[in-house]
N, C-alpha and C positions, 0 to 999 in steps of 0.2 A: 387114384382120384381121392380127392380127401372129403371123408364125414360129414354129415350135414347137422348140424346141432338144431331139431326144432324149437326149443325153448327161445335161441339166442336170437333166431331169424324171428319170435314174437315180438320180439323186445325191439331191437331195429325195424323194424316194420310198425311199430305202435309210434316209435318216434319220428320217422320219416313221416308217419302219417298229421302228425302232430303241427310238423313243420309247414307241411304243405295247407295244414289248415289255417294257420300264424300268417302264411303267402296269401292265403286268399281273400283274409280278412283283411289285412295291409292293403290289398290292393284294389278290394273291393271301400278301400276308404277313398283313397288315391283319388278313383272311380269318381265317386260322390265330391269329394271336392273340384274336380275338374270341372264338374257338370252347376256347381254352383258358383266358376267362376268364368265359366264358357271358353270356349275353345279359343287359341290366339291364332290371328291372321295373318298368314305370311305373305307380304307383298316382294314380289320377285321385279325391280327398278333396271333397267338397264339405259347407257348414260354415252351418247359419245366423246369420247375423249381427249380432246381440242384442246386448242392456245386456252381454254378459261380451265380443266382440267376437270379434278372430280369433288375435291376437298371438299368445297363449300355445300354439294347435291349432297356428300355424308354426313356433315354435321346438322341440315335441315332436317335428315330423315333422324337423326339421336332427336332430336328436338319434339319430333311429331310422335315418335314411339314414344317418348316420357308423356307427353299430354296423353297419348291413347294407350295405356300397359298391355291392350287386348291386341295389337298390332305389333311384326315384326318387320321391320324394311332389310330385306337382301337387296343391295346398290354396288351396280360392279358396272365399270366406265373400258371400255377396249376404242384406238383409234380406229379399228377395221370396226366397230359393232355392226354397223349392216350386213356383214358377209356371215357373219354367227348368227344375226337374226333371221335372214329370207329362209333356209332349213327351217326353222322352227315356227314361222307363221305357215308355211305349207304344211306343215305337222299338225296345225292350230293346236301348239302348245306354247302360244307366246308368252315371255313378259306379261308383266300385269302395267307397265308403265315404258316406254321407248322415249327415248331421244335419239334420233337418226337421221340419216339422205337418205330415207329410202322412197319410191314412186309414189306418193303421198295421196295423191287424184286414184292413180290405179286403185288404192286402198278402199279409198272414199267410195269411188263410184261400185266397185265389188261387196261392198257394204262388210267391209274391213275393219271397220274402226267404230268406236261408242264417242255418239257424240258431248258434248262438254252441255250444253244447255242447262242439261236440269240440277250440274251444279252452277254454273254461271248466273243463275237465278235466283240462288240462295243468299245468304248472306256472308258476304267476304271477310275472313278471319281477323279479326282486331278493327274492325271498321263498319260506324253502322251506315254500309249501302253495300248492294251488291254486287258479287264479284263481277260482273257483266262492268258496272257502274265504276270500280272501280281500275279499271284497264284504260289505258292512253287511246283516245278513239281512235279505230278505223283498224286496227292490230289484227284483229279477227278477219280479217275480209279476205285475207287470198284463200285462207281454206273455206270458206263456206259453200255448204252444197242443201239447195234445197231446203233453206230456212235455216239450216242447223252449223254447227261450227264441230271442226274435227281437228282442229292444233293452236297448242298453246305454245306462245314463244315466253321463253325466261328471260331474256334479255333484249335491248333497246338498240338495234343499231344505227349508227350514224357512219356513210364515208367522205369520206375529208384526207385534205392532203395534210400530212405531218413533218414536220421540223424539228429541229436544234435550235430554240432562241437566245441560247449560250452563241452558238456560231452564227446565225444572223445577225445577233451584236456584236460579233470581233468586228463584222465583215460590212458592218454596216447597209445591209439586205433587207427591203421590207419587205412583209407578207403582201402581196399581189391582188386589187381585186377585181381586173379584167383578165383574158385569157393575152390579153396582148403584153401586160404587164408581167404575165408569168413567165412569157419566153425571155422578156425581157432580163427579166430572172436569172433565166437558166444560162443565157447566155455570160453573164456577168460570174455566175456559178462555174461554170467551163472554164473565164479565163483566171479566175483563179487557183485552175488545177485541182479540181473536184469535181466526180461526178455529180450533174444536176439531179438524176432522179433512181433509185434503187427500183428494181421488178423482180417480180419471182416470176420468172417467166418458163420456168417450168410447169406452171399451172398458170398458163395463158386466159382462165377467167378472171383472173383478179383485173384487168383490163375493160371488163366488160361494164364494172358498174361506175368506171372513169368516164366510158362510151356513153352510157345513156345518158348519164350528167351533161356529156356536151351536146348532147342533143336535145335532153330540156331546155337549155341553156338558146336552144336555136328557135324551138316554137313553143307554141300553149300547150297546156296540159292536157289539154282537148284531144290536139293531134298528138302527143305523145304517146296515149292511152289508146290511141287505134291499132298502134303497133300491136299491146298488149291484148288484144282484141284480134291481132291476127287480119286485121283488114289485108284485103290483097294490093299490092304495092307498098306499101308502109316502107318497106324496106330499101325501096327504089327514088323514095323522097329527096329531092335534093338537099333540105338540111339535117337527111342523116348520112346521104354522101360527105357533106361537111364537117359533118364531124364526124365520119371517117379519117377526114383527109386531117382533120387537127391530131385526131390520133395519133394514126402512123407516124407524122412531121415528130409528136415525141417521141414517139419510140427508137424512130431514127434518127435521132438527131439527140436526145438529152437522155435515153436509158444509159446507163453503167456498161461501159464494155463485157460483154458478154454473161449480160443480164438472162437474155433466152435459156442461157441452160442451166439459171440457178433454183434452185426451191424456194420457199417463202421463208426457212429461217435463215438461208443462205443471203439471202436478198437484202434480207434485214438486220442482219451482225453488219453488214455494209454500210448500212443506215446509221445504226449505233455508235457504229466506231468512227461516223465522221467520215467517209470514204465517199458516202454518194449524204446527199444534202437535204432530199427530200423520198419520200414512200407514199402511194395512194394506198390506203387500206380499213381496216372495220376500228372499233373500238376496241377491240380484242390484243391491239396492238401491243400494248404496253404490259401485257399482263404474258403473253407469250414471250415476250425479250426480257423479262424480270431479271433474270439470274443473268443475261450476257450483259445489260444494258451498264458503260463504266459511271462511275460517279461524277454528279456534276453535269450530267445531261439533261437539259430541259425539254422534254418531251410536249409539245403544242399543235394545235391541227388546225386550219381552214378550210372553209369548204372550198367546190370546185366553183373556180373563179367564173364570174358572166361572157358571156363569147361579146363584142363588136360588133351592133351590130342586128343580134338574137333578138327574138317575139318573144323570148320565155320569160317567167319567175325566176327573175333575178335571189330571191329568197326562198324560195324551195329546195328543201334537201334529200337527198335519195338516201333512205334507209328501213327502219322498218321493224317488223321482229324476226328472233335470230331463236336459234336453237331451241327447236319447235320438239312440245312434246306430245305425241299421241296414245287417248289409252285404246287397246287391241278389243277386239269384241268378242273375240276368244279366249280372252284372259281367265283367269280363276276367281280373280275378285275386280270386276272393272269400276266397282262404286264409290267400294274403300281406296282401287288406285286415284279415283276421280275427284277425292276428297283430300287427301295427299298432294296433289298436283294442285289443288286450291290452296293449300297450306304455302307448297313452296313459293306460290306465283301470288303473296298476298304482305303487306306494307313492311313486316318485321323483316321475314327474312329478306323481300327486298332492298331492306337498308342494310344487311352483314354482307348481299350478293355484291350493290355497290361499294363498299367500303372495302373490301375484302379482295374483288377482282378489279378495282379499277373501269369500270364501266355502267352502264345506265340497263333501269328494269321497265321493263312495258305497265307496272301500276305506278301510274299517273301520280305524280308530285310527291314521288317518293326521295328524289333526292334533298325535298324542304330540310330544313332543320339540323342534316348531317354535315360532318366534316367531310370534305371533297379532297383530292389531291389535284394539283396544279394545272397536270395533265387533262386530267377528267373535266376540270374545269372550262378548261378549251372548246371540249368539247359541248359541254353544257352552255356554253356564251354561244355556238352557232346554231344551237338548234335553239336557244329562247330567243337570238334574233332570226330566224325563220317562219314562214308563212306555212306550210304546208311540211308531209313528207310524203311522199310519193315510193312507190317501190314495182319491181318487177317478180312476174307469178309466170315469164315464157318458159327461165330456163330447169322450175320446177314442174310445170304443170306438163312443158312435150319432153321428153328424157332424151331422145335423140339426140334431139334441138339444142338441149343443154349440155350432155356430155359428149357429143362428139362434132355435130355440125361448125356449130358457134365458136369451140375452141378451136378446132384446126383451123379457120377462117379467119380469127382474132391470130393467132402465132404467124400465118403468110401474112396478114394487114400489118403489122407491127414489125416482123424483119423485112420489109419492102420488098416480099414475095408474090404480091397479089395487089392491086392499086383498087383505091375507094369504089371506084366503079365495080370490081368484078367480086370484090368485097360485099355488098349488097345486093348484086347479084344471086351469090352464093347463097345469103343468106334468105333470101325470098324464093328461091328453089329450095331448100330445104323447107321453110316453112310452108310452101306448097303441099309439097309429100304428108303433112302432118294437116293440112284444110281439106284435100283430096282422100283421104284415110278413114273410112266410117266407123274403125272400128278404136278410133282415136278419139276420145270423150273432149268435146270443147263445152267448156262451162258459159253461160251466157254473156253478154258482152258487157266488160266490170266497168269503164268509162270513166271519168274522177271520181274517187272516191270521196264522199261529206269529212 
């Protein structure tokens, strides 16, 4: 064993000590300047990841970190994000911000969620009136519970049927604006040897908000909204047997040969390429087929034409807000995420969301002043000739109702597996189950909305 030199071990020992005192002082600086520039806030964004993507959610939060230095935005977008989120709100260690499908009402009513109000009352960023004020009216109303509001939608939707105005002018085909002219349409589309109309009929909802169109299209808005209300018979009406029966008649007769078993970008490379002639879908349309869509396609939409006929609002469009964000009331920072979420949903970045994906933002007269593209334009001509917009809160508010009754019922009505009759049926025994269910929350009855 070797010698022990007491001298040497003073001498290393003095220095190490030395060191450690040089550490403490460094970091006892460190210390003090942290505490005089206060701690940074880590907001944790989670984003689903859809036809609009994530791009534009990351470059808002660069935007908000540079105005706020004290704040960090982590923003991470997954197309499953509900299936990583439900672990983690039962953890209550959620996100500090969601955008999701997830049971939105269950949330609400388990007191889930921090409501938006007491920013909504503040004043909205770059605009003097507040952000309540400065929102496209009525956007707030399917989530409201008990005076208070609990989802913000980022974007404006409109559905509308979409076209080739390139191929409507070879073929000389106008845009339709009864339900009688449409078939007429499609017929003349058929003998041309194209399909009349593309489906993603692999997700048999997309069907669904064609359906209520034709059934505004049959009475007032009055009875429309009973449905939504859950009246019992709603569903047994004879003009929404009717527009059952208009349904089906397309599906059967003008979908794409074996539209049923395609998915939605499946459906719609079909659309693009000139193969089927027409698509019912959101505004998200165009931004999702970006990179397959060839050159030289004119992308244009009209709404769903008037039925023959019909009591409804021939100018009423069914659409609404889309990609709804909630902050979590378990979050870590739900005020700074609450303020954040006012940034993103306020007139500037509004106008990079529209310019950028091709589509409309629920603050009101945000598209004044910008450059549009052609497409978007389309859509902006049917919603500034429109009266109202109108939307459904059945197949978010009962989840049954939405993800399984409604669909399996929609895919038998549309392959002429189930005829309009036992089609509305079906669907008033299910909503049965969910009126007879005490432990199923029914929010009060919403009726037109102002």
């Amino acid at each position: 064993m070797p010698s022990v030199n007491p001298a040497r071990c003073a001498t290393v020992s003095s220095l190490l000590a030395a060191v450690a005192l040089s550490c403490t002082l460094l970091l006892a600086g460190c210390s003090v300047e942290d505490e005089k520039s206060g701690p940074r806030i880590e907001l944790e964004v989670a984003v689903f990841e859809g036809g609009y993507g994530i791009d534009w959610h990351k470059s808002v939060a660069r935007q908000y970190e540079q105005m706020h230095p004290d704040v960090k935005i982590d923003l991470w977008g997954d197309p499953r994000v509900d299936e990583k989120l439900k672990p983690r709100i039962l953890r209550r260690n959620p996100p500090d911000l969601v955008s999701c499908i997830l049971p939105v009402w269950k949330l609400i009513v388990a007191d889930k969620l921090y409501p938006l109000d007491e920013a909504l009352d503040t004043m909205a960023y770059g605009q003097d009136m507040t952000w309540r004020q400065s929102l496209v009216p009525g956007l707030l109303a399917p989530y409201q519970y008990e005076g208070k509001s609990y989802a913000m939608p980022t974007n404006l939707g409109v559905w509308a049927c979409w076209y080739d105005r390139r191929q409507f002018r070879e073929h000389g085909w106008e845009v339709p604006e009864t339900w009688g002219q449409f078939t007429s349409l499609c017929e003349k589309i058929k003998a041309a040897g194209i399909a009349p109309i593309a489906f993603q009929g692999k997700y048999p909802t997309y069907a669904w908000s064609t359906l209520l169109s034709l059934y505004q299209r049959l009475v007032p808005l009055e009875k429309w909204y009973e449905m939504q209300d859950i009246k019992p018979g709603a569903f047994l009406e004879p003009e929404f047997i009717r527009a059952a029966e208009l349904l089906q008649d397309m599906g059967t007769k003008y979908f794409e040969p074996g539209a049923m078993a395609m998915t939605h970008t499946e459906s719609q490379l079909e659309f693009v390429n000139g193969r089927a002639a027409m698509v019912f879908c959101g505004l998200w349309l165009k931004n999702e087929m970006k990179d397959a869509t060839p050159e030289g396609f004119e992308m244009a939409c009209f709404a769903v034409p008037m039925v023959e006929g019909g009591a409804g609002d021939p100018k009423a469009i069914y659409g609404g807000g889309g990609e709804n964000f909630l902050v979590l009331r378990d979050a870590r920072h739900p005020k700074e995420a609450l303020d954040f979420l006012k940034y993103m949903v306020s007139l500037e970045p509004a106008q990079t969301y529209i310019r950028q994906l091709d589509t409309l933002s629920p603050v009101a007269n945000s598209v004044k002043g910008i450059e549009i593209s052609p497409e978007l334009q389309s859509a902006v001509d049917v919603l500034e000739s429109s009266s109202c917009i109108y939307s459904d809160r059945l197949s978010n508010l009962y989840l049954e109702f939405g993800k399984s009754s409604m669909p399996d019922a929609l895919a038998a009505l549309l392959s002429g597996k189930m005829t309009p009759q036992q089609f509305g049926e079906t669907l008033e025994a299910a909503i049965e189950a969910v009126r007879s269910n005490p432990d199923i929350y029914k929010p009060p009855a919403m009726g037109v909305p102002e």
